[in-house]
N, C-alpha and C positions, 0 to 999 in steps of 0.2 A: 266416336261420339264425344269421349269426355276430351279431346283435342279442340273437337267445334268449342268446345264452350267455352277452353281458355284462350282461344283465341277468340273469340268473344269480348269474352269477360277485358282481354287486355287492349281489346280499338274501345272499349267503351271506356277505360278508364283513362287512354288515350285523349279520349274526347271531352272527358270532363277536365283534366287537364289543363285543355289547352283553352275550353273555358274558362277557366278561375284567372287566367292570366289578363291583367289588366288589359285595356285599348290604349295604344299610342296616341298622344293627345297628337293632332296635328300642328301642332310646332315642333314636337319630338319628329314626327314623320318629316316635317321639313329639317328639320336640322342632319339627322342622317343622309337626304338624299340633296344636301348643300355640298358644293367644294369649298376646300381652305381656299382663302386666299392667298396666293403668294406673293412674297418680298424678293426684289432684284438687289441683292449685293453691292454694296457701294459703288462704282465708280473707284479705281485706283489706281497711281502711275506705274505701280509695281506688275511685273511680269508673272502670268501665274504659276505656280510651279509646276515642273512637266515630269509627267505619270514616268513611273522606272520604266524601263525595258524590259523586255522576257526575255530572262535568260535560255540562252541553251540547257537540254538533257533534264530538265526536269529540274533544273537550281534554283530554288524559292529568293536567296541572297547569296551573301560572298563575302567577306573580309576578311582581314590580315594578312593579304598578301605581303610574302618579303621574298627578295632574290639574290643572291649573293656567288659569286661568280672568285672563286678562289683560285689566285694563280700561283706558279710554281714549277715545276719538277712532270707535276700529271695534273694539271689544271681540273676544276672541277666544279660543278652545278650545283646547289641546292638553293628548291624552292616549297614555300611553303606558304600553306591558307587556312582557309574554313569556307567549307559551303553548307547551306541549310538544303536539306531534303523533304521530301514529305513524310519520312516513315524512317522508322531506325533500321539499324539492321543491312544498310548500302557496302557492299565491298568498293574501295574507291581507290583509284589507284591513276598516275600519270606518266607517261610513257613517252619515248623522243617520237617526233615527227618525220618520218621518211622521207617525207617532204623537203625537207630542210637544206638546203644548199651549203654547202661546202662555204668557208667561208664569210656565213653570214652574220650579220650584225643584232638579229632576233634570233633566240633561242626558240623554237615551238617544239611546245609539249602538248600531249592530246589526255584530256581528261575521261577514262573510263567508269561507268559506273556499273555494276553487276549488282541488282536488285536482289531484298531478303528472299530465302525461300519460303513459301507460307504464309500463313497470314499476320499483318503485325500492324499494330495500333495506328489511327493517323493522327501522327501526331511531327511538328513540323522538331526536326533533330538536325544539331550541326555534327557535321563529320571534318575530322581534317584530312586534309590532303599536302604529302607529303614526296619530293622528288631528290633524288641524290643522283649526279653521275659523271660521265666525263664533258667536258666542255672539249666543245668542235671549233670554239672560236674565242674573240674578243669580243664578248655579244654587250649591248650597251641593254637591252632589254630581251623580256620572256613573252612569248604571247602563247597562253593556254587557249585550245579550241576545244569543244564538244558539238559531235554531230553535225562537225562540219561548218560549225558558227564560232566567233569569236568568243571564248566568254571573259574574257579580259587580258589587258596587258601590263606587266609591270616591271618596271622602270627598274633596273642594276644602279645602285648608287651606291 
């Protein structure tokens, strides 16, 4: 019984409510149920610029690639970046390409990522990435893949 009645008591107070609330004059009623108008962007001879690419593996961006290709005695690889991820905490690591023919002129390296365990903030984190090893060649460039996608290439100079 005392349930009925505060349920009651609260549609009635409900109801005065939503009487005390003024009426939309109607202009106000037209103005909400109006669209903006929209404006067309100038006309320009310029080209527009073209949306980035998705990267492979889940790489938000990428930079500082460098490659450096040390000869000598035991000839040898090092290559180095930064990629942004979604979440911290990524093991990353890059590894030679089986792929790779004998003699070739591009280095491939394959970019692994081994996510946090657990849960961890989203928040977008650069991770470096880092390669040292022996050089199979005179390679004039590097090209790192993930998932079987290019995710870039960088130029030995």
């Amino acid at each position: 019984m005392k349930f009925n009645r505060v349920l009651a008591t609260a549609a009635i107070s409900a109801l005065l409510l939503a009487a005390c609330q003024p009426a939309a004059t109607t202009e106000e009623a037209a103005a909400t149920t109006e669209t903006p108008a929209t404006t067309e962007a100038p006309a320009t001879s310029e080209t527009p610029a073209e949306t980035p690419a998705a990267l492979p593996c889940g790489v938000l961006a990428q930079r500082n690639w460098e490659a450096e290709l040390s000869t000598g005695s035991s000839p040898s690889l090092t290559v180095s970046g930064d990629i942004d991820l979604g979440t911290p905490g990524y093991g990353v690591s890059l590894t030679r390409d089986a792929a790779e023919a004998s003699g070739a002129t591009t280095a491939l390296l394959t970019l692994a990522l081994r996510p946090p365990s657990g849960m961890q903030a989203q928040v977008v984190t650069a991770h470096p990435v880092r390669y040292f090893g022996p050089a199979r060649g005179a390679y004039a460039s590097v090209q790192i893949s993930c998932d079987g996608a290019v995710l870039t290439t960088i130029s030995i100079g």
